[in-house]
Z-matrix of the N, CA and C atoms (Angstrom, degrees):
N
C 1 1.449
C 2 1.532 1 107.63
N 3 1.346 2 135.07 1 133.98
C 4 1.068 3 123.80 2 -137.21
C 5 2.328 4 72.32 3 -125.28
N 6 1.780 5 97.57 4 167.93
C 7 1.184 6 99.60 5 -162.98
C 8 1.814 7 106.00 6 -69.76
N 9 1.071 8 145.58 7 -24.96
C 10 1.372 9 126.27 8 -172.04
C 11 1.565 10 99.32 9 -81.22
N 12 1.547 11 132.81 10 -34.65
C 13 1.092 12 94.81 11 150.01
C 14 1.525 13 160.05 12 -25.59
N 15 1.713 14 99.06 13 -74.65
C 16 0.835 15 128.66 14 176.42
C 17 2.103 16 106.53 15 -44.01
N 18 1.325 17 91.53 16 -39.94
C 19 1.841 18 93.33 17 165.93
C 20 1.002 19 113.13 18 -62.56
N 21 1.254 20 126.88 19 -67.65
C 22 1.687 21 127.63 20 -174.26
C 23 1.433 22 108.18 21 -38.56
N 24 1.344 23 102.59 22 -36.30
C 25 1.729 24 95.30 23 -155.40
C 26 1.639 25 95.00 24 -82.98
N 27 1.583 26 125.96 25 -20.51
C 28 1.224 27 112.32 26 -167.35
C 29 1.547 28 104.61 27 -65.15
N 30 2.175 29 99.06 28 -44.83
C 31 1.234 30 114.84 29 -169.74
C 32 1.434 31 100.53 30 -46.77
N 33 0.786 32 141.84 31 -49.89
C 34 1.664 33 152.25 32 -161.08
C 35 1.901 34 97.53 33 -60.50
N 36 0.879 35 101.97 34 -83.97
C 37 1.242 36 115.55 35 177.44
C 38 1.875 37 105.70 36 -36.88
N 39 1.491 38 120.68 37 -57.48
C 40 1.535 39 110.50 38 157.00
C 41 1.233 40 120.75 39 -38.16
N 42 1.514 41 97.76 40 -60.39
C 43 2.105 42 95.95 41 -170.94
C 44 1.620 43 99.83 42 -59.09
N 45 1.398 44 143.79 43 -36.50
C 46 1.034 45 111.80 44 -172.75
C 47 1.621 46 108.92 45 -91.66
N 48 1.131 47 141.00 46 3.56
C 49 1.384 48 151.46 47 174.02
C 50 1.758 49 94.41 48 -62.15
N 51 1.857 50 104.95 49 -54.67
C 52 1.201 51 95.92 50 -163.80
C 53 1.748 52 114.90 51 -73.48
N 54 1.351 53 101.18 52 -47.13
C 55 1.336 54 96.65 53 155.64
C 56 1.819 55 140.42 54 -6.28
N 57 1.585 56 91.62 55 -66.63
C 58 1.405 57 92.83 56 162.01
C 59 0.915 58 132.89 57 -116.59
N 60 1.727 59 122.89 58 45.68
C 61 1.214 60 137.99 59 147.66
C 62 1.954 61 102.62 60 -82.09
N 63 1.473 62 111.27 61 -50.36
C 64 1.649 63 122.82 62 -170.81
C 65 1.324 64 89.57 63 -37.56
N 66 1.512 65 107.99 64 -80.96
C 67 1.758 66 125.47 65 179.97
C 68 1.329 67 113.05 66 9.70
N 69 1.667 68 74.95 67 -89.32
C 70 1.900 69 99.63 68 -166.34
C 71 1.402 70 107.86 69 -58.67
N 72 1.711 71 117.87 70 -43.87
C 73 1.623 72 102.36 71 161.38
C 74 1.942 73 124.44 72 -50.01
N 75 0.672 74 104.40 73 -42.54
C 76 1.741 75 116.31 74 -178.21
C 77 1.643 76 94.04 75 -59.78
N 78 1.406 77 128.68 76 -68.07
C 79 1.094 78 124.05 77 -164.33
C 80 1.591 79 116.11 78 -63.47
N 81 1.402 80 115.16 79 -53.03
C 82 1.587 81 130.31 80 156.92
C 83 1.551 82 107.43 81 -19.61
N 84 1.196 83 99.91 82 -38.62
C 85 2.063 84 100.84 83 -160.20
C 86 1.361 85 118.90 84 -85.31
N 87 1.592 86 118.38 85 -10.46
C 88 1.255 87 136.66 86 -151.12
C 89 1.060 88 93.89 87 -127.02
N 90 1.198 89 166.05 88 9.65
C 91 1.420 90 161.91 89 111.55
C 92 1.700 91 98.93 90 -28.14
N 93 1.184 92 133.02 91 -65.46
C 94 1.856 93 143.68 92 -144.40
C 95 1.603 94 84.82 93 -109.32
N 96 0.993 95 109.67 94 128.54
C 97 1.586 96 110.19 95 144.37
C 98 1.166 97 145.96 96 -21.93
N 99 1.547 98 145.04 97 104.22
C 100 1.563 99 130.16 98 -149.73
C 101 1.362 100 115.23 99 161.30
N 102 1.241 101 102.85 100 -147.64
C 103 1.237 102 121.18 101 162.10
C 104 1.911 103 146.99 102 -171.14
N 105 1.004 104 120.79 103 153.96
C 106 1.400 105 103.03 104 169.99
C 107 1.612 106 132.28 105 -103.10
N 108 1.065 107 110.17 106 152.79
C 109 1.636 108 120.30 107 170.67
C 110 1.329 109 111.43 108 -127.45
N 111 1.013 110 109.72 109 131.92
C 112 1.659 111 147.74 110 166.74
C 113 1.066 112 130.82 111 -99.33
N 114 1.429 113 113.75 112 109.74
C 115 1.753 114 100.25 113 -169.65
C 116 1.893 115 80.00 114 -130.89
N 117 1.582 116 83.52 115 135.41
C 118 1.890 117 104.12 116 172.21
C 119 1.602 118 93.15 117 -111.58
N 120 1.392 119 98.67 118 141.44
C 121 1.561 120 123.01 119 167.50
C 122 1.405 121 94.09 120 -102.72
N 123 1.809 122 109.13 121 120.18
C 124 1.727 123 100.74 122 179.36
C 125 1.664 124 92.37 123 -139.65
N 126 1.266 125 102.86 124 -177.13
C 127 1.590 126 120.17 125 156.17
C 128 1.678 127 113.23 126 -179.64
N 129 1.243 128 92.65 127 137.06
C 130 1.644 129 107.63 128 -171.33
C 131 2.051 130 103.63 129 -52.72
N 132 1.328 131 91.12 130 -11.86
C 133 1.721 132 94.83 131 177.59
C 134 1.210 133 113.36 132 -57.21
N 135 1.874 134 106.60 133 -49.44
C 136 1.433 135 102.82 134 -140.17
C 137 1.445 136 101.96 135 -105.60
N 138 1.764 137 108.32 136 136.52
C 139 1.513 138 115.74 137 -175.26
C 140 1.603 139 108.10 138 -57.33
N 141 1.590 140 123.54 139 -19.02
C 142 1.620 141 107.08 140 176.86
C 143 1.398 142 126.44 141 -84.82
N 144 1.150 143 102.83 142 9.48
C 145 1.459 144 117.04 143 -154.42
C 146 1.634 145 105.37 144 -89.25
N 147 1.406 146 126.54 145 -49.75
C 148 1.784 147 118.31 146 159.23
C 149 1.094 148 146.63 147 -34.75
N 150 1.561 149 114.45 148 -23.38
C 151 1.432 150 123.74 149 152.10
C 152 1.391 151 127.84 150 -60.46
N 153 1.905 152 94.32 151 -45.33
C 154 1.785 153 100.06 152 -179.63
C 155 1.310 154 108.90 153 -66.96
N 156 1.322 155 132.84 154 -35.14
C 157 1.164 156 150.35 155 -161.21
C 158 1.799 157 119.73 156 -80.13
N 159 1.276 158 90.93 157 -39.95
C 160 2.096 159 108.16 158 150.59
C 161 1.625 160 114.76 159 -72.50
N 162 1.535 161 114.70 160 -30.57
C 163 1.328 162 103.17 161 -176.79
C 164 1.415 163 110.22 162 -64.47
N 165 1.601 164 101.88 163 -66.57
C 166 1.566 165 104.12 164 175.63
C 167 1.090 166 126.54 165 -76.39
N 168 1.657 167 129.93 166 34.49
C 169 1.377 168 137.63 167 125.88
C 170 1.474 169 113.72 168 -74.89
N 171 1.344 170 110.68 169 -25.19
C 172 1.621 171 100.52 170 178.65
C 173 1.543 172 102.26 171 -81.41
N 174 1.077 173 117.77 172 -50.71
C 175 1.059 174 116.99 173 -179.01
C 176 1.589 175 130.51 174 -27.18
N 177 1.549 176 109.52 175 -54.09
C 178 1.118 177 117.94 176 165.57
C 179 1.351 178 119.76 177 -83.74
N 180 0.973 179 148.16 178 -16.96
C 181 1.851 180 155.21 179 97.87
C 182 1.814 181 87.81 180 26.61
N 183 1.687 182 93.50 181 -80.87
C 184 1.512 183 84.34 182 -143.93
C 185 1.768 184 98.13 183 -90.56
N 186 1.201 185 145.90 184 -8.33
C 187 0.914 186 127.65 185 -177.03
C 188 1.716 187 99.93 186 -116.80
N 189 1.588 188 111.76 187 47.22
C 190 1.668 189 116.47 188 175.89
C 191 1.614 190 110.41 189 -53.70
N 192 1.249 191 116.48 190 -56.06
C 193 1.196 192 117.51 191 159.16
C 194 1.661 193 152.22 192 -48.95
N 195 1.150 194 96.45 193 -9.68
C 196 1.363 195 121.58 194 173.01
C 197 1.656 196 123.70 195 -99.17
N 198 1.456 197 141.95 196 150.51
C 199 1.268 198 130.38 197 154.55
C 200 1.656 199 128.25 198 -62.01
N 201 1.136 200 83.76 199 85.90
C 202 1.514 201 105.16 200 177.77
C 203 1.742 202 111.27 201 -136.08
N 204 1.204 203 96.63 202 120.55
C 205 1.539 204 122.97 203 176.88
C 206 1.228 205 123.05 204 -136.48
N 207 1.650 206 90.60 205 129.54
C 208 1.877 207 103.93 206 -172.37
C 209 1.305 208 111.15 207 -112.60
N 210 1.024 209 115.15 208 153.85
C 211 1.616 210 111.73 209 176.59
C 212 1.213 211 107.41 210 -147.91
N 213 1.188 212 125.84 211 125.11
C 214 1.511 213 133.03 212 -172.00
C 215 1.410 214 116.55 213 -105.97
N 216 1.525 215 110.07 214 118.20
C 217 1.721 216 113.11 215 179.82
C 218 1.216 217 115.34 216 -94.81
N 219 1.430 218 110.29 217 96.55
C 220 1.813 219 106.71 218 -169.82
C 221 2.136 220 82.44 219 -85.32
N 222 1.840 221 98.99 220 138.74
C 223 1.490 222 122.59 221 -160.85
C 224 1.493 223 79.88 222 -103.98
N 225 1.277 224 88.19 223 -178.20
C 226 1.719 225 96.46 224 -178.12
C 227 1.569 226 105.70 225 -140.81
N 228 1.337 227 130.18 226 2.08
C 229 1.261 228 141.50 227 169.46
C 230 2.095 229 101.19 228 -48.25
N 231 0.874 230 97.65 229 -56.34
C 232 1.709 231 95.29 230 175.39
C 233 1.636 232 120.93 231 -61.25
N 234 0.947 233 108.68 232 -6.29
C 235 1.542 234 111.14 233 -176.07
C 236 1.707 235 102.01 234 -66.93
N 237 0.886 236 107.96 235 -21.31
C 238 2.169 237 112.59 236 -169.82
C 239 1.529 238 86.50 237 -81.76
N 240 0.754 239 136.11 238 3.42
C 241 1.477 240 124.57 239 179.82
C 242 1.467 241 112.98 240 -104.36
N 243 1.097 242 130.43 241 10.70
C 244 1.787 243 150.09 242 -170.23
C 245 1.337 244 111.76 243 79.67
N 246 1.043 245 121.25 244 2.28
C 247 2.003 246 102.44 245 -176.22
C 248 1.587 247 83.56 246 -119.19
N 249 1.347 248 111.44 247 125.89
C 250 1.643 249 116.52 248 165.43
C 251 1.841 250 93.15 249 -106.55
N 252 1.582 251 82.61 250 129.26
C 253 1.474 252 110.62 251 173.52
C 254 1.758 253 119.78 252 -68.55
N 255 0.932 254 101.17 253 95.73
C 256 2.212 255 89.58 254 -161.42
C 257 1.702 256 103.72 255 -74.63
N 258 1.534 257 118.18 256 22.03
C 259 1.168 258 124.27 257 153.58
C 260 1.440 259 124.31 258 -97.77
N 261 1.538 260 114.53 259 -3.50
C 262 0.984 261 111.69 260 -152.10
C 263 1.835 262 120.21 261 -89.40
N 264 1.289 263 129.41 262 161.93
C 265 1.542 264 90.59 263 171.30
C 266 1.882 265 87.85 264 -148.79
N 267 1.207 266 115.29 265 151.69
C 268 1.635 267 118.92 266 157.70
C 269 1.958 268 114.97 267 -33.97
N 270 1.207 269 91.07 268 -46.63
C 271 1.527 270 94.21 269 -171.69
C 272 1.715 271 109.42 270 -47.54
N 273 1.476 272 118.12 271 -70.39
C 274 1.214 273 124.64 272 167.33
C 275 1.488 274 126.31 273 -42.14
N 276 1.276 275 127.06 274 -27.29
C 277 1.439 276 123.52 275 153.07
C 278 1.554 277 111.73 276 -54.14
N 279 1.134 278 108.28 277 -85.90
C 280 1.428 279 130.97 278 153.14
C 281 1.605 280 104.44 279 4.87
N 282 1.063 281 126.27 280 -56.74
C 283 1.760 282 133.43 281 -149.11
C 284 2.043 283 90.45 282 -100.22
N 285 1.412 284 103.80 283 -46.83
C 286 1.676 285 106.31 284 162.59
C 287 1.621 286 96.42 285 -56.59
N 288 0.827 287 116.37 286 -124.28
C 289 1.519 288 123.27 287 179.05
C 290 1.822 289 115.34 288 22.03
N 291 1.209 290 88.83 289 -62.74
C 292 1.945 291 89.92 290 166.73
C 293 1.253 292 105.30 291 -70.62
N 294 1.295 293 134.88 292 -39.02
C 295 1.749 294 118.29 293 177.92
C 296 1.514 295 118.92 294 -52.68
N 297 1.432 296 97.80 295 -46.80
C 298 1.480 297 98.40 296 -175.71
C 299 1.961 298 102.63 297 -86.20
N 300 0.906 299 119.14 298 9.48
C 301 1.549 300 110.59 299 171.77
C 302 1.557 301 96.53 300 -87.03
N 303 1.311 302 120.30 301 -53.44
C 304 1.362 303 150.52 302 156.85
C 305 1.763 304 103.10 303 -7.36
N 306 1.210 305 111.05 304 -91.53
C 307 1.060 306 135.31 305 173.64
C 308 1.542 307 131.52 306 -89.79
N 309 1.764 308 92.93 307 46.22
C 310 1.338 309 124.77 308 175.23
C 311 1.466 310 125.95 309 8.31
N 312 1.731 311 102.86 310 46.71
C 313 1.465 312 133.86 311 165.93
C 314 1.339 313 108.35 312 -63.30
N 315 1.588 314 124.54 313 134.75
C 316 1.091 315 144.53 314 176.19
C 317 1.750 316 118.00 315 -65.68
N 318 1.400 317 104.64 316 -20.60
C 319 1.511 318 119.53 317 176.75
C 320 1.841 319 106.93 318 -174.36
N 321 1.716 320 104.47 319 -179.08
C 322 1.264 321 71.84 320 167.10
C 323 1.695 322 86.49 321 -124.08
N 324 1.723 323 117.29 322 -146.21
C 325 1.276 324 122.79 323 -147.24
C 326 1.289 325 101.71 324 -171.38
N 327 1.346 326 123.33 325 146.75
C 328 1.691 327 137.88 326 -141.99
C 329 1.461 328 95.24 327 -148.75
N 330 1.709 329 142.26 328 105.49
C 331 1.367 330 95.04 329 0.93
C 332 1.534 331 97.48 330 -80.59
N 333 1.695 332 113.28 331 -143.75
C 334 0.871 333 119.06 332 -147.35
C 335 1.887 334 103.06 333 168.34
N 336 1.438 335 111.64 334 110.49
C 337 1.609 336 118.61 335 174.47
C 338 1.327 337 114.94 336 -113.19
């Protein structure tokens, strides 16, 4: 299996990790009174990014009725790669970047919940 495989397949295996991390957070939250927030790290750059980006459309799909709020940080780190994201802004990298300094992450990662 040669290495861009071997990426895809991890990515794959992430996107659905995160998947059912969102879930079980969403479902967890709705028992108690409250609410949830969702924040996606995206950019129209990056090829992993349409899955995350369908999830948390379903997401809010299925819990329309509920307090659930997503907010999506399109980053701008992918723009050097030729497609500039016209969502994108420094700030939202920036705000990733402190999460994972934050939460003494080794890097960070696109997408990203």
């Amino acid at each position: 299996m040669n290495k861009v495989k071997m990426f895809l397949a991890a990515t794959g295996v992430t996107l659905v990790a995160f998947a059912i991390v969102a879930f079980a957070a969403v479902k967890q939250a709705f028992p108690a009174k409250g609410f949830v927030v969702i924040e996606l790290y995206t950019s129209e750059g990056c090829s992993s990014c349409p899955p995350a980006d369908a999830l948390v459309a379903q997401i809010q799909k299925e819990y329309k009725s509920q307090q659930v709020y997503i907010l999506a940080f399109h980053v701008d780190y992918w723009n050097r790669l030729g497609w500039r994201d016209v969502f994108s802004d420094a700030a939202y990298s920036t705000r990733q970047y402190d999460y994972a300094k934050y939460l003494k992450l080794p890097q960070v990662y696109t997408p990203k919940l």
